[in-house]
N, C-alpha and C positions, 0 to 999 in steps of 0.2 A: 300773604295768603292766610286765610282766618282757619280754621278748623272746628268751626261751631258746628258745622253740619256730619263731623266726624269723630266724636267723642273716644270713639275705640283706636284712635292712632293714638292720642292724649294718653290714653289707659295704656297702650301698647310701649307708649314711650318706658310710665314709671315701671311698668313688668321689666321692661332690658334693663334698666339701670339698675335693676332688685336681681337681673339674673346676673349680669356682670361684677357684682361684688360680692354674690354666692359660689358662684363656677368659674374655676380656672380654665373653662375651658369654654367660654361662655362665647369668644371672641371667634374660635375655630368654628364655632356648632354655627354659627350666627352666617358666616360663610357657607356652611353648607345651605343651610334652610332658605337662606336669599337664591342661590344657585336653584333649590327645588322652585320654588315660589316664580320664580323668573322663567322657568320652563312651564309651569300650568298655566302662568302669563302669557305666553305667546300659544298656548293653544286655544284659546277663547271658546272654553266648552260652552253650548248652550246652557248645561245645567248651573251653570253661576250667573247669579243673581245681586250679591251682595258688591263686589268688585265693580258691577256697572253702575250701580246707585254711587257707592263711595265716592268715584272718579265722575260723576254729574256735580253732586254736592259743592266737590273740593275747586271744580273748573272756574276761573277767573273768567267774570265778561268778558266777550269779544275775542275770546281766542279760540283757534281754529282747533274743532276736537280730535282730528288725527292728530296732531304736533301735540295735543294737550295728554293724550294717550301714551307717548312716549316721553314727557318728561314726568307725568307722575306715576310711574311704573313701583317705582320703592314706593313713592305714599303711599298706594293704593295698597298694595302686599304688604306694609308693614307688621297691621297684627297677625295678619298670618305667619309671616316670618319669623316673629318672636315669640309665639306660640309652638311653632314648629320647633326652636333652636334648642326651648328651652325643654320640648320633650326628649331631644338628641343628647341634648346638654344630662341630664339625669343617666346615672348610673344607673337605676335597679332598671333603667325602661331600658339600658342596651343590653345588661345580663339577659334581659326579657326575651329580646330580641334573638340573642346565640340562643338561647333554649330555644325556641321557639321554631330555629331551623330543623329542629330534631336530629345532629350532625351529620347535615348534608349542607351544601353549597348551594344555593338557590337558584331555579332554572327562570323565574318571574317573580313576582311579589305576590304574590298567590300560597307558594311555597311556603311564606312567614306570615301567615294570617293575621298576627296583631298590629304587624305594621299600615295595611289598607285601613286594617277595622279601628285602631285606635287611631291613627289622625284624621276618619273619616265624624269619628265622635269627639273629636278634640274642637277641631274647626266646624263643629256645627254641620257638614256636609254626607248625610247620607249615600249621596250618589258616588259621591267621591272616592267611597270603598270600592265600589265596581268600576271605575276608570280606572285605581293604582292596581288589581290586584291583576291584569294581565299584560302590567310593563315590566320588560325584557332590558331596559336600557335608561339611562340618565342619570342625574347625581343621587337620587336618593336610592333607586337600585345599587348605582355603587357604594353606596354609604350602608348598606345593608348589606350588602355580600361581605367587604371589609369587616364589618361587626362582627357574621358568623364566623369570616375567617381567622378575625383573632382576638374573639372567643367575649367580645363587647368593649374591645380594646386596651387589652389589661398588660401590663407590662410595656417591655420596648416597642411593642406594635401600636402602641395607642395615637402615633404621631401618622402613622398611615390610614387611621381612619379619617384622619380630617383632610386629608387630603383630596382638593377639589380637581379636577382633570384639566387641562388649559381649554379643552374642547366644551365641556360641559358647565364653565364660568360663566355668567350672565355679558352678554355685549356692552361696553359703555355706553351708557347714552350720548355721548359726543358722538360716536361711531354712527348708531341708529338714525340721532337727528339727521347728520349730516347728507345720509343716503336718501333722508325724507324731502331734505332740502333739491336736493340731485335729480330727484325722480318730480320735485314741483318744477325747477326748470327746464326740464327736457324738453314740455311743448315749446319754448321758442330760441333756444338756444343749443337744444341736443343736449344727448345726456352724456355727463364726465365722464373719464375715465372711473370704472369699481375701484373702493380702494379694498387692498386684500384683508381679509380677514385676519386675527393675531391666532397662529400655528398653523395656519396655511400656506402650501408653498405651493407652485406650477407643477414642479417635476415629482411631486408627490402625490399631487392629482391626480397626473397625466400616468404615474406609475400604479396606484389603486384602480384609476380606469381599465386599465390592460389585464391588472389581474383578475378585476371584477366581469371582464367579456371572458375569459379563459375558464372563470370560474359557471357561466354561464352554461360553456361548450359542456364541461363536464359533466352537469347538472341536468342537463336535456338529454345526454345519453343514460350517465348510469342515476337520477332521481335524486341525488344528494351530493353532501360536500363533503362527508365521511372521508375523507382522502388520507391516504398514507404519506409519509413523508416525502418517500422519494417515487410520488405519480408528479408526472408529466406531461403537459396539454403540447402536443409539439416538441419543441427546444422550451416551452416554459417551465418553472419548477412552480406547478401550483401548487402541490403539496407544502414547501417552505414555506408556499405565500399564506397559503391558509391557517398552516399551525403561526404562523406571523401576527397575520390579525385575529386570534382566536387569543392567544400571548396580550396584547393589547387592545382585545374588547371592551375594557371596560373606560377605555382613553379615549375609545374612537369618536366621530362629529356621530350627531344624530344621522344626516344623511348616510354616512356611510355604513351606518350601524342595520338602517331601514333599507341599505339595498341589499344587502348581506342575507339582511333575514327575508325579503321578499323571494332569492334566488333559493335558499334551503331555510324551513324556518329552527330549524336543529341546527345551524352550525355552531354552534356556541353553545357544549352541552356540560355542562361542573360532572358529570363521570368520564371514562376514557371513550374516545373515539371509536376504538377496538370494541367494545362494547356495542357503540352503536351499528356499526359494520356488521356484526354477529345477527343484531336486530335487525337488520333489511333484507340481509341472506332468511331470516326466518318469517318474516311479512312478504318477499317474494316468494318464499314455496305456498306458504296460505294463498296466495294470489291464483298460483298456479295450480296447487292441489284440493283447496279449500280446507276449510277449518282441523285445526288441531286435533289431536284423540291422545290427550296427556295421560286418564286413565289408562292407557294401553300398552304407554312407553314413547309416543309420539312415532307411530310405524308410519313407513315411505319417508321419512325423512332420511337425509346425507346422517353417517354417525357424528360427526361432529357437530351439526346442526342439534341431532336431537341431544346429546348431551351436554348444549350448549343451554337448549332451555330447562334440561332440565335440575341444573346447575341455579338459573332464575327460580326455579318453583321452592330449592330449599332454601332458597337464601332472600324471598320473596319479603320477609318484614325488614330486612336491612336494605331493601332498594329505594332505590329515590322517588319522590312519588310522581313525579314526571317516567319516570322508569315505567313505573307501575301501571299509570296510564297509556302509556306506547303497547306496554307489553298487555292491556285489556282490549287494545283496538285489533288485537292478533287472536283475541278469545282467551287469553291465559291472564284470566281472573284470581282473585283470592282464593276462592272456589276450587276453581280448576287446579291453581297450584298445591292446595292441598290432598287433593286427589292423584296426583301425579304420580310415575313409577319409572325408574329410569328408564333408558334408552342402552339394556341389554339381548347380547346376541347369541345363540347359546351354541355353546364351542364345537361342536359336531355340525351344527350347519353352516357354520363359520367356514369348518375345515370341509366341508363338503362342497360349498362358493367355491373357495380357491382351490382345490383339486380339478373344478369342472372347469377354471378360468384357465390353469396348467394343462389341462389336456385339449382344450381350445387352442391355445398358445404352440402347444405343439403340432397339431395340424396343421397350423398355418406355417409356422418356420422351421419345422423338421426335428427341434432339439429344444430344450431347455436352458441349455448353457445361451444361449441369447436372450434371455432374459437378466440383464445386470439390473445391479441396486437398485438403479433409480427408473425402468421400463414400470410404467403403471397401462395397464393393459383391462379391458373392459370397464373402468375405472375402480379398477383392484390394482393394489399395489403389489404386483406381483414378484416382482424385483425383492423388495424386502420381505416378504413371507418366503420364498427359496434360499433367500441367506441366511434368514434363522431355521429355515428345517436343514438346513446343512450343518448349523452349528446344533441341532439336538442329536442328528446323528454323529455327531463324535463324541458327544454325552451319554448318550444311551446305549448301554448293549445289545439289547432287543431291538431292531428297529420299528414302531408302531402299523399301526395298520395304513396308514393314510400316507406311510413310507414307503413302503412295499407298493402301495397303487402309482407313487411315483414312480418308480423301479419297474414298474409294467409299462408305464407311461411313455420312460425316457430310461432305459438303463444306464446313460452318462450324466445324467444328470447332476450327480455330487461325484467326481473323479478324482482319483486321488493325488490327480497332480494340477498346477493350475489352470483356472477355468477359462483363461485369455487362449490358452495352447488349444482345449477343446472348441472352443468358438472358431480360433481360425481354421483349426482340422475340418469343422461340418463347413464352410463356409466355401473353402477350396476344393471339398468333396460334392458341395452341390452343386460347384461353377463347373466344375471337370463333368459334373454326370451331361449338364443341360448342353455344355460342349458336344457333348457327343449325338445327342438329342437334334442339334443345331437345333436350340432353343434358348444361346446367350452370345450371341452374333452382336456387337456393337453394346451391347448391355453389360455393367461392371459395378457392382456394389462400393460402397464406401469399406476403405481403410483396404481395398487390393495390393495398393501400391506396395506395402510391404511383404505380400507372399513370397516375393524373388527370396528378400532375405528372411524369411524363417523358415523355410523350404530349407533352406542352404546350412541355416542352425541344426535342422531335422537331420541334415546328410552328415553334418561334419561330425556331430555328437549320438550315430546314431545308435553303437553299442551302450550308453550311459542313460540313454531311455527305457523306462517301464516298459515288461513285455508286452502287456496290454497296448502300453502306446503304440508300439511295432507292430502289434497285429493291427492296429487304423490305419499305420500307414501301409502297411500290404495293401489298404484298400484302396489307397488312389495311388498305386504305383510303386511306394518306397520301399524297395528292400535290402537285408544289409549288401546285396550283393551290387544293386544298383546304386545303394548311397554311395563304394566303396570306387565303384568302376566307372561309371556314366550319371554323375548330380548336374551334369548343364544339360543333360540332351532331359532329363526328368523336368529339373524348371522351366525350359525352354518350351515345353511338350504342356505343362500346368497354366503357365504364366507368361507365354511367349506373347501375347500381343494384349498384355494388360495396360491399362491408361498411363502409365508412365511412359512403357515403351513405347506404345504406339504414340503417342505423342512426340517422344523422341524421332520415332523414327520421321513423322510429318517434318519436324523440324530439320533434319536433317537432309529429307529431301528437299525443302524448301531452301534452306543456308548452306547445305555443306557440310558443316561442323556440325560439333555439338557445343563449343562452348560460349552457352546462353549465358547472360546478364542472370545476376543472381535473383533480380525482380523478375522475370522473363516469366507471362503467365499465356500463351499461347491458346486462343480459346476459351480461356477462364482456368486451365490448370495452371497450377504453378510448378512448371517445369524445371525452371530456376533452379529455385530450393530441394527438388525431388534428387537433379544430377549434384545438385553439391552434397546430399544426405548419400546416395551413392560411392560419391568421391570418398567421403567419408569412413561410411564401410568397406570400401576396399582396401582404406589405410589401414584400419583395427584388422582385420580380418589377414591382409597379407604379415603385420608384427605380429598376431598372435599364432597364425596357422603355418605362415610360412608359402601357404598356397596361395591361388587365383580365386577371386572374389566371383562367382558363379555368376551376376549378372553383369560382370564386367564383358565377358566372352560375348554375350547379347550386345553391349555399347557397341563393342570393338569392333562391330560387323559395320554399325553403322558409321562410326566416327574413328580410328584407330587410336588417334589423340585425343580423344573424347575426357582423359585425366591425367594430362600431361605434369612432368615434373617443372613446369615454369606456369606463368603466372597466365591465367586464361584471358584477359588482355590480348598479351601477345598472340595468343593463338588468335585471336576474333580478327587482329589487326593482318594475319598474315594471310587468312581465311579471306577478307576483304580483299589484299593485294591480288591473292592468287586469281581471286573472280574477276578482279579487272583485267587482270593480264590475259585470261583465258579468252574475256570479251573484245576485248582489244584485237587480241593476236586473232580471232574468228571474223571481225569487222576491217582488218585492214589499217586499223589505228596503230599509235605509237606504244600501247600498253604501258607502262611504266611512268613516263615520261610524262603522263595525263594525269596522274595522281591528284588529289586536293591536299593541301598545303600539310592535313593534320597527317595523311598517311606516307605524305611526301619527307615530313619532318621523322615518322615512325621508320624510314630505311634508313634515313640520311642516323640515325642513330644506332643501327643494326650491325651498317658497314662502320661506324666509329668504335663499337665494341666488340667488331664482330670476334675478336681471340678471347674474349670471356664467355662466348655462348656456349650452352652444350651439343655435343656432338650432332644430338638428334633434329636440333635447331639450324643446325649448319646443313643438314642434311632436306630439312624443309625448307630453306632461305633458296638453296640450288634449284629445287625445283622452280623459282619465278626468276630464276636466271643469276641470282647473287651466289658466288662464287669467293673464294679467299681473294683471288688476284682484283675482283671487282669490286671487294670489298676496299682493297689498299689500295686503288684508284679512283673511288667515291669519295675516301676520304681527304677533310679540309687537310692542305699544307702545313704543316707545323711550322710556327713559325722559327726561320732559322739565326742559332746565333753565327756569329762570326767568330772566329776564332780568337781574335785579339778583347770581343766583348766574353767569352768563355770566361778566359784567364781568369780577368777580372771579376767573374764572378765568382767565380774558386776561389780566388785571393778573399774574397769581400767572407768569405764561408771558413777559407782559412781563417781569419783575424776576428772571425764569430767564436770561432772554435778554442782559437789561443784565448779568450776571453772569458769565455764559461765552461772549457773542457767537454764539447759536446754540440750537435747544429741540430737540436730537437728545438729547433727555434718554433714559438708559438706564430699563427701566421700575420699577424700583426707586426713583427718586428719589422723595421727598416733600421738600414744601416748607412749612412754617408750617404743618403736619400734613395736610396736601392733599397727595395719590396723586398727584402732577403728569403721572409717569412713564406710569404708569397710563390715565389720562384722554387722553392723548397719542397713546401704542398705541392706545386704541378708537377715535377718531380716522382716525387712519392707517387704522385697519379699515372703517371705514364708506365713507370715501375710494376705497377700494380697490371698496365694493361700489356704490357709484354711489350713495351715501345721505349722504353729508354736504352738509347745507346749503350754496350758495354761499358763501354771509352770513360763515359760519364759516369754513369755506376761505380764503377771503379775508380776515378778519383775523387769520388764524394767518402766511398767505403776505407779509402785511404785516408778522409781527413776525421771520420766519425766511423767505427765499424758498423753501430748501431744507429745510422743516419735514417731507415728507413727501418723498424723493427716487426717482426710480425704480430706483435702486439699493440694495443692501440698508444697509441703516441702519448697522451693524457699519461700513461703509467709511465713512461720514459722520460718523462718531464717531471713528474713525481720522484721517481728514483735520482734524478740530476738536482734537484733540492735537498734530495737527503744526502745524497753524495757530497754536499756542497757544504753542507753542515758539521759531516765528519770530520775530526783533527786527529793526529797523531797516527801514528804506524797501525796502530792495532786493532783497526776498525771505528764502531761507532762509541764513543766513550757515554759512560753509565748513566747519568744525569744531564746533557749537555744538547739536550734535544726539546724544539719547539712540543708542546702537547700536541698540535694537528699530525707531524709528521710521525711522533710516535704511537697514534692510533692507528696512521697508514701501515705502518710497521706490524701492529696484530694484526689486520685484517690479512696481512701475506703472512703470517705466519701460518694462521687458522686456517688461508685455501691454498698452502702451501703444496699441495699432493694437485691442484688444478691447473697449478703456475707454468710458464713451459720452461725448458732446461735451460734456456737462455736466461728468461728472467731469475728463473734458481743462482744459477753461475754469475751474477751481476750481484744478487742480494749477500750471496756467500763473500766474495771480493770483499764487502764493507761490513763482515763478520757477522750477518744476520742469517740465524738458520732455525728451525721451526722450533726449539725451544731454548733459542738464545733470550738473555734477561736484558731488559733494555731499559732504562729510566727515561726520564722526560724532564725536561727542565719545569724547578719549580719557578708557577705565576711569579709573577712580583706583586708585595699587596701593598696599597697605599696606607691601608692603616692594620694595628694588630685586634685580632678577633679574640675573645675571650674563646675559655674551652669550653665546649658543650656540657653541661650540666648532667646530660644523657648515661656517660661515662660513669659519672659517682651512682647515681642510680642502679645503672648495671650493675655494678660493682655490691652493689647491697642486695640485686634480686638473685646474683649468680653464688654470694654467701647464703643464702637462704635456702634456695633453691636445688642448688648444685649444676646448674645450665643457665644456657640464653635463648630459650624456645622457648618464649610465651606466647601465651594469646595476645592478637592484635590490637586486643581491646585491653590489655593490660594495662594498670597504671601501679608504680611503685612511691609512695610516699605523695601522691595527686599529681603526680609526673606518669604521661604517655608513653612509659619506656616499650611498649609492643609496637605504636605507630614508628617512633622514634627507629626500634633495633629494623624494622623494615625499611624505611628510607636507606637505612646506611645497607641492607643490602642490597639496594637498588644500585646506589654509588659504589658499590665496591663492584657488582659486573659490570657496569660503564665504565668501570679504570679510572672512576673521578673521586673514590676515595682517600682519605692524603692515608699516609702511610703510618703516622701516630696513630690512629684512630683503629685502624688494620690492627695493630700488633697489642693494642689496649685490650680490645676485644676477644682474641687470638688467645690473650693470656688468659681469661676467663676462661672462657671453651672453645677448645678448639675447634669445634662442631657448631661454630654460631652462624656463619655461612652455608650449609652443606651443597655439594653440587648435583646432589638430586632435590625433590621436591620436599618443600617447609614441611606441610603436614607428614608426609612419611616421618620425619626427625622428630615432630610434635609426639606422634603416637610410639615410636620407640622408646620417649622419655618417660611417656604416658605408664607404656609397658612394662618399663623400668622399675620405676617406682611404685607400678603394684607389685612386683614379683620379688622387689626388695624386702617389701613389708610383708612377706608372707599369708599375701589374701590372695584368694582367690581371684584370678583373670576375669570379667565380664565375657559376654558371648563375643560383644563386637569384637576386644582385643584377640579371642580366642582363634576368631574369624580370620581379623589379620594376622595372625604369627602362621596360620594353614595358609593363606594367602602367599605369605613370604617362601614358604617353604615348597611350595606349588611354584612358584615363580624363580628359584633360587639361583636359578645360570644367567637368567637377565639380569639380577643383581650386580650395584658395583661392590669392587671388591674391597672398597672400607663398608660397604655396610653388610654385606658380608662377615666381617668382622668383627662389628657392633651386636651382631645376630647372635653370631656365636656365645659372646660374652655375655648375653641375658637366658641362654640355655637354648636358641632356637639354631637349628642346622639343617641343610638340604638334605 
């Protein structure tokens, strides 16, 4: 192919090879500028002229001009290319460039004027300036923001400007031909499979498609894509999605770049989103109210609107100028912003708003104390202006004027006890008044459900309340004489058919009982959780008072076992039985005997235990006909030994016994293939339920006293290890014990006062008694350990020093001897200290373990040794020795001691 008819590709060539052995960087730029060149390539503006000449020129006879179009795509753009690279390629043109941004990030290429206007004059193309300078997207937008962003590429960042996006790479021309070839066969062969694009995938698509409809929904209600992070189209997280592709905008394919900006053309804005947000709240109210009056302060604006623009008008030269333009389509020009005057309120009609919005407030709800923190009320935040004039009146002497109109207002308004007790007081005083009105018949406020119990708090405590308090409750009823004589007939009288009860009660006409599933929501209450928060309080309320939980007596009408001492389960199950038997025995049926399998298995377990149940269960069981005697005649037969199989099982218990001194057999044992272990457990089990023969008891307790102990077995099986370890007359000898069994050994000594006399009298027998001294057999080591270095160290900080309290971060000689001396007293309370190491230490100071806290022993040495040297105490020290001497009966009585000896005494 000749080139005479293209002399500037000729030219273009020798320019690369002059720029490639000028610029290291000639090869990067060279990539980008093909990247750009290859994208004004496939837009085929009418205003190029040169490009369609060049590619006539260069075209070989007889070949077809679309396929000639896509192979000579590089010829055709060559000099552009190289023209283009070699402007990118120059340093002073990217300084040029970051200046140029005016240190802002670029919203289009408009933004950076030299970049349209100098490659519009480079390449000969006037027009050319007005096509680049309102693109938003592509390589050389990226290669321009890159620039600003780090600063013309200077340092470690300079490797991210040449950085071409996979999305915005030029297509191979293998790729292009091949689809041209594709789409000339389809008329008679159909058209191939597409092949995908390179960083294209299906489910990346298909997942940009779903965000980009989500993104749509939002954008047709509230106008833009402004979104917070965590907004939500549905179950979608389009706020993720958006900060997502806003994060990699500058990677995206063109299409997906150009749907983005079709649906918002702002989403992709280089200041904060939060900014722009501020912007639309203040281009809706212009919408709504019309134009600005910045001279004024911007009046009828929200306060934080107007202080929002007026925040823009002083800071008006540092905005973006895409800012600048949004913020001149709203009227708040240059002009304007110099004119501008905040957005102040002036503090008397401030306070004269919220007074009128406070006495509004109280019209409506009776009181003030209903107004918590966070109640914003005519869109005044009322809630927080009454908690700070509550906290200026316990600053001020005088109370203000706008105080006092409170105080005419709402005289409880600030009370001086808390203001949850005032809210509930008007809340059960307005429900009692409308009571009586019969004008709260079926109607019940939120949070009722607790009046039973604080009502009950009011009676129990009600001499320890403020008189004032006592004068409120004279007013719905309470007085000391009623709190003292009659608190259920007053709650019952307040609170007798509030939504708990009376739900209660439905329920129990409906069931019978009361005891609901703890999910139980009846109508939408949650009944459930109300009677178990009941149950509750009747627990605290009977350990701390001794008396009857005041809405218990209200249950108890309806359910009398409504909180029974067993498991409500069973009460549901026997609640069921009784119904059926009722039904039964009314219909002529079998009652009982009709049961379904689960409640038929619930008696058949009733009558098996029935001598473990409590009284009061025995006494509800009679009621549906189970009885003791019906209970020993429901139950399965045991199965029986034979006498001559007994023997032999005793024998088999004896020769366990003569074996290991003891039949705390674990239940796994078998013995000459007899389940001994086994046999043993069921035993113990029947023991337990008041069913083992004397006969047998008795010659088991003859072959083991403690065959069956009241303690758990687990420890008796312990103690028969230890037992088994002992030699000699004289108990447990000093060193001769596995390590496990002699930490079993402290732990009884330590809960030695919880043990029962039995197990006391058993530990005593093998001479262990709460501060008997007991060794532990030493490890065996395979190999010998040198000695810890730690030691000599010590040794040099406790000559120096005169202690072994240092700080943790100590080091003696670049040795850790602070981490160090703390390990070892980690090991010496785990008892896994060896015993050289103990008495090495010991000899230094005897106070290097102490058995109260490190820092107390830090700062006594601290103390020490200022008071030695005769200076003066610091305040802190000062502080602590009043401390100690403030505290001196809690002390122990070594440091007590210690006290003394530094001049400090209780």
């Amino acid at each position: 192919m000749g080139l005479a008819g293209c002399p500037e590709v000729v030219q273009a060539q020798a320019d690369h090879r002059r720029l490639l052995r000028r610029s290291p960087v000639a090869g990067s730029a060279f990539e980008v500028a093909e990247a750009v060149t290859a994208w004004w390539w496939a837009q085929e503006w009418p205003e190029e002229r040169l490009w369609p000449m060049r590619l006539d020129a260069a075209m070989l006879a007889g070949e077809d001009p679309q396929r000639w179009r896509i192979l000579a795509r590089d010829l055709v753009t060559y000099p552009e290319t190289v023209a283009l690279a070699t402007l990118l390629a120059s340093r002073a043109w990217r300084l040029r460039v970051a200046a140029d941004g005016g240190g802002h990030l670029p919203y289009r290429l408009t933004d950076v004027p030299c970049v349209p206007g100098e490659l519009g004059h480079r390449l000969r193309r006037s027009w050319l300036t007005e096509r680049l300078a309102g693109c938003t997207h592509g390589a050389l937008f990226a290669w321009t923001y890159q620039c600003i962003r780090t600063e013309g590429g200077s340092g470690d960042d300079e490797q991210r400007l040449w950085q071409v996006p996979l999305a915005l790479r030029p297509r191979p021309l293998a790729d292009v031909l091949a689809g041209y070839q594709r789409r000339q066969t389809a008329g008679t062969e159909g058209l191939p499979a597409q092949k995908r694009l390179r960083g294209h995938s299906v489910h990346a698509e298909g997942a940009f498609a779903a965000g980009l409809a989500h993104a749509r929904t939002y954008a047709a209600q509230h106008g833009h894509l402004a979104t917070q992070r965590d907004t939500r189209v549905g179950s979608f997280a389009l706020g993720k999605w958006v900060h997502n592709q806003q994060a990699h905008a500058l990677v995206l394919p063109e299409e997906k770049a150009a749907a983005l900006k079709e649906v918002d053309p702002w989403w992709n804005i280089p200041w904060s989103v939060k900014w722009q947000r501020s912007y639309y709240r203040a281009r809706d109210h212009v919408r709504r109210h019309g134009p600005l009056n910045a001279a004024d302060g911007f009046p009828d604006t929200h306060m934080l609107t107007g202080e929002w623009l007026y925040l823009q008008c002083t800071d008006y030269s540092s905005l973006h100028p895409e800012q600048r333009r949004l913020l001149a389509d709203i009227g708040l020009t240059a002009q304007a912003a110099g004119s501008a005057r905040p957005r102040r309120t002036s503090r008397t009609a401030g306070i004269d708003k919220a007074v009128d919005c406070a006495r509004a407030f109280a019209a409506e709800h009776g009181c003030l104390a209903l107004a918590t923190k966070n109640i914003s009320y005519q869109g005044f935040l009322l809630g927080k202006w009454l908690t700070a004039q509550r906290c200026l009146t316990r600053r001020q002497d005088e109370p203000g004027a706008h105080l006092q109109v409170l105080d005419a207002i709402d005289v409880w308004w600030n009370p001086p006890w808390p203001l949850a007790w005032q809210r509930t007081w008007h809340l059960i005083r307005a429900h009692a008044r409308d009571r009586r009105q019969g004008a709260a018949e079926g109607s019940w406020p939120d949070g009722s459900d607790g009046w039973a119990t604080w009502l009950s708090v009011q009676c129990t405590g009600y001499k320890q309340l403020h008189p004032l308090q006592q004068r409120l409750l004279a007013e719905i009823g309470i007085t000391a004489e009623t709190a003292a004589a009659c608190p259920h007939e007053i709650i019952a009288q307040l609170c007798g058919t509030g939504p708990g009860l009376a739900h209660a009660r439905t329920y129990a006409a409906a069931h019978g009982h009361l005891a609901t599933p703890l999910k139980a929501c009846p109508e939408g209450f949650p009944l459930g959780r109300w009677l178990s928060e009941q149950r509750h309080q009747a627990r605290e309320h009977h350990r701390s008072t001794g008396g009857t939980w005041p809405v218990s007596t209200l249950l108890a009408a309806l359910d009398p076992w409504w909180n029974p001492t067993w498991s409500l389960e069973w009460q549901r199950n026997w609640s069921r039985v009784r119904e059926r038997s009722e039904s039964a025995a009314g219909g002529g049926g079998s009652g009982i005997a009709d049961l379904e399998k689960e409640l038929a298995d619930w008696l058949r377990r009733q009558c098996t235990g029935y001598g473990t149940l409590h009284p009061e269960q025995h006494r509800l069981l009679t009621k549906i006909g189970i009885t003791a005697e019906t209970a020993r005649a429901a139950q399965p037969p045991a199965p029986r030994v034979g006498p001559g199989l007994l023997d032999t099982v005793l024998a088999q218990a004896r020769a366990y016994a003569a074996g290991y001194g003891h039949i705390a057999a674990p239940v796994s044992t078998v013995l000459d293939g007899f389940p001994l272990g086994k046999w043993l457990a069921w035993q113990r089990r029947r023991a337990g339920q008041g069913r083992l023969s004397p006969t047998r008891a008795e010659a088991l307790t003859l072959i083991d006293p403690w065959w069956n102990p009241p303690w758990p077995l687990q420890w008796q099986q312990a103690y028969h290890r230890l037992r088994t370890e002992a030699t000699g007359a004289d108990g447990v000898p000093a060193t001769n014990l596995p390590r496990g069994l002699c930490r079993w050994i402290r732990v009884q000594q330590e809960s030695w006062e919880h043990l029962h006399p039995g197990q006391q009298d058993l530990l005593t027998a093998l001479g262990i008694t709460p501060h008997a001294v007991v060794g532990e057999r030493p490890a065996p080591a395979t190999r010998s350990y040198p000695a810890s270095p730690g030691i000599d160290h010590a040794r040099a900080y406790a000559a120096q020093h005169g202690h072994l309290t240092p700080d943790k971060h100590t080091r003696q000689d670049g040795f850790p001897l602070g981490r160090w001396l703390g390990q070892q007293r980690r090991k010496a309370r785990a008892g896994v200290l060896s015993t050289a190491t103990i008495e090495a230490l010991t000899a230094l100071d005897p106070w290097w373990n102490p058995p109260w806290p490190y820092t107390w022993h830090r700062t006594w040495q601290q103390y020490r040794a200022t008071t030695s040297g005769n200076e003066p105490a610091p305040d802190t020290l000062q502080h602590w020795a009043n401390t100690q001497r403030a505290q001196w009966s809690t002390l122990h009585p070594d440091q007590q001691h210690l006290l003394t000896h530094i001049g400090i005494a209780g």
